[in-house]
C-alpha positions in Angstrom: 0.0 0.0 0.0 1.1 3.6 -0.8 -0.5 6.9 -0.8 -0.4 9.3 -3.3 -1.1 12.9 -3.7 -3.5 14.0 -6.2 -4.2 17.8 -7.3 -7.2 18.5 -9.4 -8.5 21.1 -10.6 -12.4 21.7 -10.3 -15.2 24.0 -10.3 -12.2 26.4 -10.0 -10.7 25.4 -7.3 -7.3 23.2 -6.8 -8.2 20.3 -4.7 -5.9 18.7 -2.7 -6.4 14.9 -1.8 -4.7 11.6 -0.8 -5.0 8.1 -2.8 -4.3 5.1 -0.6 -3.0 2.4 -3.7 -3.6 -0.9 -2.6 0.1 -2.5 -4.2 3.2 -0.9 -3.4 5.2 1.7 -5.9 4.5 5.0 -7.1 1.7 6.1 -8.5 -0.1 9.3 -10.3 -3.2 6.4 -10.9 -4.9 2.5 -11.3 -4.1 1.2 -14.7 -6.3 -1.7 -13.0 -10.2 -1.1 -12.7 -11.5 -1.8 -9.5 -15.2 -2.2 -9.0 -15.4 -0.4 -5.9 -13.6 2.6 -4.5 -14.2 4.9 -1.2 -14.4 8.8 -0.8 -13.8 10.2 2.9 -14.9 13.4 3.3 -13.5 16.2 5.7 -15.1 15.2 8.9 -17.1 18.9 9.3 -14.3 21.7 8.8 -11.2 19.3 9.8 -8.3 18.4 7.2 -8.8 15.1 5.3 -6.6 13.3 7.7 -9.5 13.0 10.3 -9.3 14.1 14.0 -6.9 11.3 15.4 -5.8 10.5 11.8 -9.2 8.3 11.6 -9.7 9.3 8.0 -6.3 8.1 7.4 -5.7 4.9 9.3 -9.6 4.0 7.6 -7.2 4.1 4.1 -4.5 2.2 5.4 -6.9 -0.9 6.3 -9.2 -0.4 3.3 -6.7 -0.2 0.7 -4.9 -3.4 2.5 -8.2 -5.1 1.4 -7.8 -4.0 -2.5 -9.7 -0.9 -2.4 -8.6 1.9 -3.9 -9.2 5.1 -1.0 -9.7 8.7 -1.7 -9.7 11.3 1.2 -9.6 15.1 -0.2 -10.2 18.5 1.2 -13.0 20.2 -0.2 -12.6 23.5 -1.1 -11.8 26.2 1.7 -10.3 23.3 4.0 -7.0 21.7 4.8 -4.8 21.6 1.4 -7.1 22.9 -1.2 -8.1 26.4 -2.4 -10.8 28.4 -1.5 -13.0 30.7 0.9 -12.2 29.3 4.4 -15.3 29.8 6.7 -14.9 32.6 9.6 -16.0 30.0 12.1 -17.9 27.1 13.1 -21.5 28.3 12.9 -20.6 29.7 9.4 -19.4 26.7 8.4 -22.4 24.7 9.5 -24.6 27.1 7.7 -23.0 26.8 4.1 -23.0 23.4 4.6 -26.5 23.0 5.2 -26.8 25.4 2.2 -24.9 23.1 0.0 -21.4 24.4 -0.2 -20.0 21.0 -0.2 -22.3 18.9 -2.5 -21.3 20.2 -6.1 -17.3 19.0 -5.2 -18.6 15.7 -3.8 -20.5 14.7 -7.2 -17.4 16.5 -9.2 -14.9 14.1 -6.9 -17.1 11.3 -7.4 -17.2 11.9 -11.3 -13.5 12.5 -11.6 -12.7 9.0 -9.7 -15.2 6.8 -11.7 -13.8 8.5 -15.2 -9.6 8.8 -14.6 -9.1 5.8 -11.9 -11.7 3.5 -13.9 -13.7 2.7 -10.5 -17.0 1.5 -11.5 -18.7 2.1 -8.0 -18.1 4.9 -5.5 -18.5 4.2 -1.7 -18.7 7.9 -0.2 -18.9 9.4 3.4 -17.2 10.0 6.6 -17.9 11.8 9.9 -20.7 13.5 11.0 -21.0 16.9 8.8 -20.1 14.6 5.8 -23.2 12.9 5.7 -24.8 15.7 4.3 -22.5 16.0 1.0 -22.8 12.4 0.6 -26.4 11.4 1.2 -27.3 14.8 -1.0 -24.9 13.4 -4.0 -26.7 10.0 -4.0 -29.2 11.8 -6.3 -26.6 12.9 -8.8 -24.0 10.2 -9.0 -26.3 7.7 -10.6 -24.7 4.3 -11.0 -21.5 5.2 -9.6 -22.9 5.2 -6.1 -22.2 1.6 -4.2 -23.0 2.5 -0.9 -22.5 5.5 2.3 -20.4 5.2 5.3 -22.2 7.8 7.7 -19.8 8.0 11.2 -21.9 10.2 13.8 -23.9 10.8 11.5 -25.4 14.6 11.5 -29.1 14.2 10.5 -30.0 17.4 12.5 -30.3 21.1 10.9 -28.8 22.9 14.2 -25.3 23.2 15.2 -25.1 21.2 18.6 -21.8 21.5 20.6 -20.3 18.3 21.8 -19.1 18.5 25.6 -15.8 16.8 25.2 -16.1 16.9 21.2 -14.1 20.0 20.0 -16.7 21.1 17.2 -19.4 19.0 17.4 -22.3 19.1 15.2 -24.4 16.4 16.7 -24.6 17.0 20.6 -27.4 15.1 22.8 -29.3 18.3 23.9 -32.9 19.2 21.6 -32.7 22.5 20.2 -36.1 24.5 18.1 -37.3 23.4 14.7 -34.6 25.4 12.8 -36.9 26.9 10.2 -33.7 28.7 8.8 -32.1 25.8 8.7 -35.4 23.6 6.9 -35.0 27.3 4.4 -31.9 25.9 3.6 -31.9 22.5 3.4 -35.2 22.6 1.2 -33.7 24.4 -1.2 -31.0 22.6 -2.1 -33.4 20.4 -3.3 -35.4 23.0 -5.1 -38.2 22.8 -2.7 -38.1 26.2 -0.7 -41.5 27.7 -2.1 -43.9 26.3 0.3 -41.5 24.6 3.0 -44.2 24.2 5.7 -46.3 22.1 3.9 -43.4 20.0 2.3 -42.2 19.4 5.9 -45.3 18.5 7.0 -45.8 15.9 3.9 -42.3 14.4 4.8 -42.6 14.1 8.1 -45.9 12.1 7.5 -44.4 10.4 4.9 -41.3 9.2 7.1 -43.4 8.4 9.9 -46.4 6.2 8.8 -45.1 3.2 8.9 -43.7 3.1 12.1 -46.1 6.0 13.5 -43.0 7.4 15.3 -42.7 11.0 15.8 -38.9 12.3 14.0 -36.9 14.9 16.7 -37.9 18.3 15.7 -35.0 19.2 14.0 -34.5 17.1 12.0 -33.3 17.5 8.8 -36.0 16.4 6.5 -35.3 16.8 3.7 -31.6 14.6 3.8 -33.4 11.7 5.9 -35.8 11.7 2.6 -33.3 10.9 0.2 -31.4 8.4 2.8 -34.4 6.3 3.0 -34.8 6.8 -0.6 -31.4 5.3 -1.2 -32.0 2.1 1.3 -35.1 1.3 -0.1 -33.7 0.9 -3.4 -31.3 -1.1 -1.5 -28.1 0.8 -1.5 -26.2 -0.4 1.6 -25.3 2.5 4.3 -22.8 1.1 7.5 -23.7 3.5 10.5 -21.0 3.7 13.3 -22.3 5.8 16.5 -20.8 6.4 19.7 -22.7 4.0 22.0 -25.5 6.1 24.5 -24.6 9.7 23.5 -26.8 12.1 21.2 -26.3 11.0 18.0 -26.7 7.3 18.9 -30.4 8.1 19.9 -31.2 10.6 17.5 -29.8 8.1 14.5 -32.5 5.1 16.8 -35.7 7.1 16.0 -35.0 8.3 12.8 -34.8 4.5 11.8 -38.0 3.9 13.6 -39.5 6.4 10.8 -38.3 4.6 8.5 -40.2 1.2 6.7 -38.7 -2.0 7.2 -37.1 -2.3 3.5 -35.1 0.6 4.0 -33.9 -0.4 8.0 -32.6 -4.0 6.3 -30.3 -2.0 4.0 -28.7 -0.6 7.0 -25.5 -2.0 9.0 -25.4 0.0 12.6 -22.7 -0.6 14.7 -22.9 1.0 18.2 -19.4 1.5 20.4 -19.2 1.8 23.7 -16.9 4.0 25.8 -16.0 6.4 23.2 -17.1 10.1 22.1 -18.6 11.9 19.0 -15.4 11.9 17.2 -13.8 8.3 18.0 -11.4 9.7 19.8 -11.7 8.1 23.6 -11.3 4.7 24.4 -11.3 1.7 21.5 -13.4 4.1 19.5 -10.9 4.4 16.2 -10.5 0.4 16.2 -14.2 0.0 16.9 -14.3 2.2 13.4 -11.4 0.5 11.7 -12.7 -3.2 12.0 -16.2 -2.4 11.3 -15.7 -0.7 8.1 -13.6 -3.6 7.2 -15.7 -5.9 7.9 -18.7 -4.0 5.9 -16.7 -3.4 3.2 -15.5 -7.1 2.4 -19.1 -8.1 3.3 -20.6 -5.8 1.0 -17.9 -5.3 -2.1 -15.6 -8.5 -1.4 -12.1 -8.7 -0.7 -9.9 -7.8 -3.1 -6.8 -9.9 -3.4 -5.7 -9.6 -7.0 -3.1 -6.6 -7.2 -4.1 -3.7 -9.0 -1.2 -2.5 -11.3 0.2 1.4 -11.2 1.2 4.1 -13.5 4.1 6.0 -13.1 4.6 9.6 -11.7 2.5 9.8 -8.2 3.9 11.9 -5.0 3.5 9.8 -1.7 2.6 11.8 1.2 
């Protein structure tokens, strides 16, 4: 296994990211094409590497297994060009609004067309779920599946006690109109938001007649239960007893058997919103392995390399 630097250039912006090669050498690219690949996302407005090096250590194993691993800083964070947000609310805000959804799909598009990977397996920790669920309706066949850690399912920006910048604390804040504003209209939906939350929250909730928190974020739950119903596969990972562990166990119970069997949740205990505390990164580590080989199979022919790469 190496890692490799890649540069590219999109929607104006230079974006800096990391490629973990599953063989050994140097490498600019696969001249192999694997089915399946994986996209980590910044973990909210963190560098690709991942608080602890999660993000990176999550390469390591995967790419170990065959699979070719992606991790890049969207624009305005870590390595690559663009507006950096003031601070953590505005961060949370634009992300809501979008700012990170057109250089997901763009990623996604630019790894299925230069590396050859059929299927993309996008995600990563909590404010990266919302990128990722949102570019399920874009990236067509090249989805294969989400990996959602801590999911953020929420519109408000919830502090974590011993979390840094949490956006998924345990504490129930208002309905976040501004927030539902935003999330509707990245969906085109804006004009007429009341009644469009009030026909998906009904429409979440009738199976299971289980009321969703009341900020949730609509809207993005929506398309998730779109996606498992059609049976892509999403692995949860929560931090066992703390907010988002909760929050992520009744917004399953809105959801209609089909789409619940689509989803592996894995609960660990003695850890904190980022992974950090106790076994929490090995928890992570083993089961997105597992999930991965269970889901895509294990890889074990060698994929061969081009020339040119920078390892970092």
């Amino acid at each position: 296994m190496v890692r490799t630097v890649l540069t590219w250039r999109l929607l104006g912006e230079q974006l800096v990211g990391t490629c973990h090669v599953p063989t050994p050498g140097r490498a600019a690219g696969l001249s192999g094409a694997p089915s399946v690949g994986i996209l980590l996302l910044n973990p909210g407005s963190a560098p690709r590497s991942g608080n602890s090096d999660l993000s990176a250590c999550l390469g390591d194993r995967l790419a170990l297994r065959g699979f070719p691993v992606f991790r890049f800083d969207l624009p305005g964070l870590g390595d690559s060009s663009g507006a950096t947000p003031l601070d953590l609310d505005a961060y949370w805000s634009s992300v809501v609004d979008g700012r990170n959804d057109e250089a997901t799909v763009a990623l996604i598009e630019r790894i299925h067309n230069e590396f050859g990977v059929e299927r993309v397996v996008v995600g990563g920790l909590c404010a990266a779920t919302l990128p990722a669920v949102r570019a399920l309706r874009r990236a067509g066949t090249a989805a294969a599946g989400l990996i959602l850690l801590e999911p953020s399912l929420r519109l408000t920006l919830l502090q974590t006690p011993a979390g840094g910048w949490g956006f998924a604390g345990s504490a129930a804040s208002g309905t976040g109109a501004a927030g539902l504003r935003r999330a509707l209209s990245t969906l085109g939906l804006a004009r007429g938001g009341r009644l469009l939350r009030a026909l998906l929250r009904s429409t979440l909730s009738r199976t299971s007649g289980r009321a969703l928190p009341r900020d949730a974020n609509l809207p993005l739950i929506a398309l998730w239960q779109e996606s498992l119903v059609q049976g892509l596969p999403s692995l949860v990972v929560v931090a066992a007893g703390h907010g988002t562990d909760r929050y992520v166990e009744r917004v399953l119970r809105s959801m209609p058997a089909r789409a619940q069997g689509s989803v592996t949740r894995v609960r660990v205990p003695g850890t904190n919103h980022l992974f950090t505390s106790g076994t929490g990164r090995a928890a992570v580590l083993a089961a997105l392995e597992q999930w991965m080989t269970r889901n895509f199979g294990n890889l074990p022919e060698a994929v061969a390399l081009q020339e040119g790469g920078r390892r970092s």
